[in-house]
N, C-alpha and C positions, 0 to 999 in steps of 0.2 A: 037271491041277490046278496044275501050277509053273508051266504059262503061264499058265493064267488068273492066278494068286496075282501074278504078275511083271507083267504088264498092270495088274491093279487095281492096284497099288503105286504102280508109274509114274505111271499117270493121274491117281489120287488127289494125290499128292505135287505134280505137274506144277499139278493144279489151285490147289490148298493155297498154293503161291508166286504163281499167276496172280490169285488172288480174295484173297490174302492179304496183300497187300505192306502195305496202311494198317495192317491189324492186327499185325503182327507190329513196325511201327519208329513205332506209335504212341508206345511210351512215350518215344523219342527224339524225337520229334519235338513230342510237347506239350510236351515241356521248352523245345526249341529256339523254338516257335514262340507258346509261350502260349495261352487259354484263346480272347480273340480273333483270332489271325491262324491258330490250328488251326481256328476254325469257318467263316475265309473260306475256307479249303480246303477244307471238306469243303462249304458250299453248293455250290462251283464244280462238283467232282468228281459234284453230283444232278445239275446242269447238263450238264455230259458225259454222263454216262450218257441220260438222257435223247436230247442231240442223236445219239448212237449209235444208240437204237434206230428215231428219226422218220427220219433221214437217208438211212437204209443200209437201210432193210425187214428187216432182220434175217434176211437169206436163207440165214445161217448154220444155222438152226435148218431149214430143209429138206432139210440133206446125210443125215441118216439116213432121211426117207420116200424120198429120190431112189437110197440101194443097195438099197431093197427095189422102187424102181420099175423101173430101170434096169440094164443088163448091168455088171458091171466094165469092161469096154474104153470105155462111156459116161463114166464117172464124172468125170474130167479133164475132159471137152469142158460137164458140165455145172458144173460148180463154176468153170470160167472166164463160161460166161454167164451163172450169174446174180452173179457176181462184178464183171460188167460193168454189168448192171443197176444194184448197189448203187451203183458208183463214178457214173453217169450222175443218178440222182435224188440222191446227196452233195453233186455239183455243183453243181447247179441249185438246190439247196436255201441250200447255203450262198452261190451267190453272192446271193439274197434277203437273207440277212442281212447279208453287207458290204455290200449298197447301202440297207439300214436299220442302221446300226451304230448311228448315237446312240440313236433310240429304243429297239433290244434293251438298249444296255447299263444304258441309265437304267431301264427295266422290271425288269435282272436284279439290279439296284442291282451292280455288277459294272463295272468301268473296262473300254476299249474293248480294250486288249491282250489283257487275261484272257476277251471273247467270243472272239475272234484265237486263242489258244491253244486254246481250246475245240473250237473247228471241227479243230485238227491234232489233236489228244488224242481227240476221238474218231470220226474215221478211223482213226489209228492202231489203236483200241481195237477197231474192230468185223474190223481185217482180223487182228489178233493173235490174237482171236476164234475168228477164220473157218478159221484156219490150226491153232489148238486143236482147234476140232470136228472139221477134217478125219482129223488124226492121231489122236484118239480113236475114229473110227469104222473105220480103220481098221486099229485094234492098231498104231502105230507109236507106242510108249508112251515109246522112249529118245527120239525128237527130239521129244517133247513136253517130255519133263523138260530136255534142252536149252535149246532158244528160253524154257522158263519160268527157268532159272537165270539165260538174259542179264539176258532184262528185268528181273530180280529186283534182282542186282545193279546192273547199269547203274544205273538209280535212285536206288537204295539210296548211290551214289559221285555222283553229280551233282547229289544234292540237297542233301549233304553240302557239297559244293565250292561251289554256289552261297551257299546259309544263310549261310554264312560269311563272304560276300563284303559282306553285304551290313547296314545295321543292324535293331534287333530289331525295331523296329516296321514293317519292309516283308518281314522274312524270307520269307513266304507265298511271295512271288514266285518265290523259288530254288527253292523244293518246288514249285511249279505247274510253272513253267518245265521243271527237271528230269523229270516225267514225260511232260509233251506234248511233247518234245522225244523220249525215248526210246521213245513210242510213235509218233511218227512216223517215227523212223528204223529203227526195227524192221518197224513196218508196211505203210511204202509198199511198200520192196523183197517183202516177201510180196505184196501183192497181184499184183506185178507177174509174181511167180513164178508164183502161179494161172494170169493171163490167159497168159503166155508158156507155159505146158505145157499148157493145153486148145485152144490156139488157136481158142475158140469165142467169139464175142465177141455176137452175137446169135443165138439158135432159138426160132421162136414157141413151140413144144412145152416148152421149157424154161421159156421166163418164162411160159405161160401155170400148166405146170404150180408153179413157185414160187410166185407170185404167189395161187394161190387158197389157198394152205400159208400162205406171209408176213401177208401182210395183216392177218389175223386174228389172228396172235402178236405182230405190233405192237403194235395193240393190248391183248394181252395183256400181252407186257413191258413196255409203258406204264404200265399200267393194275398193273401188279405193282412198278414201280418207283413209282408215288407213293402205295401202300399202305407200302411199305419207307420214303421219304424225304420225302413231305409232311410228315412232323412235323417235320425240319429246317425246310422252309421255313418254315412259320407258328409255330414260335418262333423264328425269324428278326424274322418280320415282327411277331407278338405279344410278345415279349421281346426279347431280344437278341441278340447273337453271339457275346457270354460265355458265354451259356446254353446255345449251340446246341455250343459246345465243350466244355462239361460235358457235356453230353446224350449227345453224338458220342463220348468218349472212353469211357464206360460201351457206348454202341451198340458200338464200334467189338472191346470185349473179348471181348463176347456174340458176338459177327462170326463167331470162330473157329469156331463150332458152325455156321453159315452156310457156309460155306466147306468146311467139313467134309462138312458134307449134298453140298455139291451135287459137292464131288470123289467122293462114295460114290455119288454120282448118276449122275455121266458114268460112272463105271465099274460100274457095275450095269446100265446102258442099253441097253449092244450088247449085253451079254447077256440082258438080258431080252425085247427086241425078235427075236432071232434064235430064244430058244426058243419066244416064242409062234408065230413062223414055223411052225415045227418041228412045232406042237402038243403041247408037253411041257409041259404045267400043270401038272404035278405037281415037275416042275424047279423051275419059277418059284416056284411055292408055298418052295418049301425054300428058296432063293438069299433069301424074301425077309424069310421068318424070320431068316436070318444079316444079315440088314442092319439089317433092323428091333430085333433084338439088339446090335446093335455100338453104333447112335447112340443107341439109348439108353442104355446104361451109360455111354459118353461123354456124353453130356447130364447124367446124372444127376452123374457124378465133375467135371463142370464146374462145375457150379454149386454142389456142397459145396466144393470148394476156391477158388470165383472173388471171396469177398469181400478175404480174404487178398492173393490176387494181384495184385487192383484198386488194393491199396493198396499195394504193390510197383511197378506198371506206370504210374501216374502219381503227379503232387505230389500232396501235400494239398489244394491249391486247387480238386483236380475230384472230392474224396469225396464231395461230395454227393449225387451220384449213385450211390453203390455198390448201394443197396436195387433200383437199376430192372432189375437186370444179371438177375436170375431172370425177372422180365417179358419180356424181349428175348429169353432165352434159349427160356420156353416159347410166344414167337411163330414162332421157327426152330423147336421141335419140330413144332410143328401145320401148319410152311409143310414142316416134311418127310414128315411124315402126309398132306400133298397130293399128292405127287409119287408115290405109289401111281396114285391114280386119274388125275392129271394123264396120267402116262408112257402109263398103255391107252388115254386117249382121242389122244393123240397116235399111238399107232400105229392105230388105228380112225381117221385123221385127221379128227379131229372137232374142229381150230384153233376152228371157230367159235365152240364151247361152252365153252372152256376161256379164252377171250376173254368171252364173257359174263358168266360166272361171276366173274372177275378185275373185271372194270370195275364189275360190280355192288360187289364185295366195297369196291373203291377209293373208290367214292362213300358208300358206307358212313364209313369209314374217314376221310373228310376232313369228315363232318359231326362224330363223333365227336366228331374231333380238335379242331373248333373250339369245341364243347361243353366237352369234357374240360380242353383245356389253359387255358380262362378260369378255371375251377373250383381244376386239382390243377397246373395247369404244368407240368413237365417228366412228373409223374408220370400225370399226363392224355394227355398223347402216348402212350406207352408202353402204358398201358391199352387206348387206341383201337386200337395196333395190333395187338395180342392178341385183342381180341373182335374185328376183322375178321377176322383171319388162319383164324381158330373158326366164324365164318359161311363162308368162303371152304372150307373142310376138309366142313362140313355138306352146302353145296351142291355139291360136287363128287362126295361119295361115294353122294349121293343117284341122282342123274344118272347116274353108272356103275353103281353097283348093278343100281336098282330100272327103269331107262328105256333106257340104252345097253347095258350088260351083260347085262341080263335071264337071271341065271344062271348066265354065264358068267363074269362078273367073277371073276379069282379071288384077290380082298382084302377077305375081308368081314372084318366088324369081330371079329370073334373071333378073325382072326389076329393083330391087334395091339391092341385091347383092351386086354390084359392089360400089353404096351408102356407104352400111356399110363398106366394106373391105376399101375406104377411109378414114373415119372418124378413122376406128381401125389404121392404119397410123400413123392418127396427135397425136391418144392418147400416142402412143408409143413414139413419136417425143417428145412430151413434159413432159414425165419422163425422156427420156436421155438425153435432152438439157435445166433442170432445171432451170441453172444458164446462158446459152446464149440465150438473150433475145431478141438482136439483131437479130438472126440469126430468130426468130419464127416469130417476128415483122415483119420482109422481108416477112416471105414466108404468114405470114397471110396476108400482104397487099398486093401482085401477085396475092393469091387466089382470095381476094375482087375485086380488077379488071378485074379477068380473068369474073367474076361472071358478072359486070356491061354489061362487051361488048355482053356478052352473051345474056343480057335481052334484052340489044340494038335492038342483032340483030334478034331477035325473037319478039320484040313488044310487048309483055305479060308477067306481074309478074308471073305468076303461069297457 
């Protein structure tokens, strides 16, 4: 129990600073950077993200089918080849775009530098990545909290040092700058790590077996990052980039429950994976009760305390957004309500379906969004991507249940049921008790203690 409990911690925590860095030096930084040059950041950073997942096949997300495919003495020799894979299609990809550089930048409405930075930020990003997943799969939880401390700081100090440098209306730059800069210099050297300790640089077996894994979670990440970040775009494009930094900095608070999930995620994974190995269902059942218990009373004690904090965390010039922050919040709950059925058809390696499901949900999601946001604007984005997140949760559980599972699924809806009809509660609570703040603040810190004694007396975070 003290290893697993010191594992999840690490991980969790390690993840928290790696998915966490915008949310936590937001409120610094919409000060520093204003309502517009915070929302060219964060366009930029959909952009990255994106070129991260098309560039590199995302081969990262095949290190845990490959220690159940493969021996331990393999595992080096494959993480360098499909390691090599990524960096060869990065390549090739990117040099497409420096030899179209005008036309991308005029497309991304984005100057020619900040494509330039894009391509280094996210390499850096997918080998930082790569180098997370590894050490999470297997149990090397202190140098994950490590390498997450550098990049955390680094950052955090050179984006600081640039801003400064520079006047207010280009500030963006120094914060762009500052993290493609320290994700490329954190991450080259990692890759380079990989390929020098597998010394496997091509195996048909390897890329054959990756590649039928990847493909299809490309598209999946795809297809789940413009479910996540199309509303930025088209209120970019349908409003403004004032808008999109109001929008961004309410998204960005909600983030923390995002971040949360998914560091609960990676450290619930090895071990959820290893006891279905096992055949211990009855394990898995319990582990997922205590997980499914954790995020939600943190869900719930989020969002009764997050109006207050909103308005703590940025100026007045971005409240206008405080109302959307329980929206966002119950899209993260329902995108962590996924990761049930997601995680079993991932180890049933069933990419194809979990890609399906996702690019359905997305195109959903962007018609919505073009609906909704002519209609309610900011509040129409935010909508759109709750009732996708909802269709995307339906069609998944459906699929595992009743067609993959057939039985064996072991998350039916009566194990967390009772989850969500909570959480739907506090959401309710905290439209009709707006303006008493006292009265949320109480019941979110009963819930937080009822939460501590509970872990007490159970011994295990999750």
């Amino acid at each position: 129990m003290k290893k697993q409990n010191r594992v999840a911690f690490f991980n969790i925590l390690s993840t928290l600073l790696l998915r966490g860095i915008s949310i936590f030096t937001a409120p610094l930084f919409t000060r520093l950077l204003g309502n517009s040059g915070y929302g060219v950041t964060q366009i930029y950073n959909t952009w990255v993200a994106v070129l991260a997942i098309v560039f590199t096949m995302q081969t990262q997300g095949t290190l845990v089918n490959a220690r159940i495919e493969y021996p331990e003495e393999d595992q080096n020799k494959y993480q360098s080849s499909v390691m090599s894979l990524s960096l060869l299609v990065f390549l090739v990809c990117s040099g497409l775009v420096l030899c179209f550089l005008n036309p991308v930048s005029s497309a991304l409405k984005l100057d020619r530098l900040l494509v330039i930075l894009m391509l280094v930020q996210a390499f850096g990003t997918f080998c930082v990545n790569f180098l997370n997943m590894k050490f999470v799969y297997e149990f090397k939880a202190g140098r994950n909290m490590v390498m997450s401390l550098v990049v955390t700081l680094t950052t955090l100090a050179l984006s600081l040092l640039l801003i400064f440098q520079l006047p207010q209306q280009e500030r963006y730059y120094g914060r762009i700058v500052a993290i493609a800069a320290t994700y490329g210099i954190i991450g080259i050297p990692a890759c380079i790590l990989i390929l020098a300790k597998g010394k496997t640089f091509f195996r048909k077996e390897y890329w054959t077996f990756c590649l039928t894994l990847a493909l299809p979670v490309v598209f999946y990440n795809l297809s789940d990052l413009i479910l996540g970040q199309s509303d930025k775009v088209m209120l970019q494009h349908m409003l403004d980039v004032a808008r999109v930094g109001n929008y961004t900095a309410a998204l960005n608070l909600a983030g923390v429950m995002s971040a949360i999930s998914s560091a609960l995620n990676n450290s619930w994974c090895p071990f959820f994976f290893e006891d279905m190995r096992l055949g211990e269902t009855e394990k898995v059942r319990e582990k997922a009760v205590n997980f499914l218990e954790l995020f939600t009373v943190l869900s719930v004690g989020f969002i009764l305390l997050a109006t207050e904090v909103y308005h703590i965390y940025v100026k007045k010039e971005f409240w206008e957004s405080t109302m959307l922050i329980p929206v966002f919040v119950s899209s993260y709950f329902l995108n962590f309500l996924c990761t049930f059925p997601v995680n079993y058809e991932y180890y049933r390696k069933q990419t194809k379906a979990v890609a399906v499901v996702t690019i359905t949900s997305s195109l959903v999601n962007f018609a919505l969004n073009y609906i909704l946001i002519k209609r309610l604007g900011m509040a129409g984005a935010a909508v759109a991507t709750m009732l996708s997140h909802l269709l995307q949760l339906g069609m998944h559980y459906v699929y595992t249940r009743y067609f993959l599972g057939k039985g064996e699924y072991p998350f039916g809806i009566r194990l967390w049921g009772k989850y969500a009809a909570l959480y739907l509660a506090a959401v309710a609570l905290v439209f009709l008790t707006s303006g008493a703040w006292v009265l949320r603040w109480g019941i979110g810190a009963a819930i937080g203690l009822w939460e501590l004694l509970r872990i007490k007396k159970r011994r295990v975070l999750i």
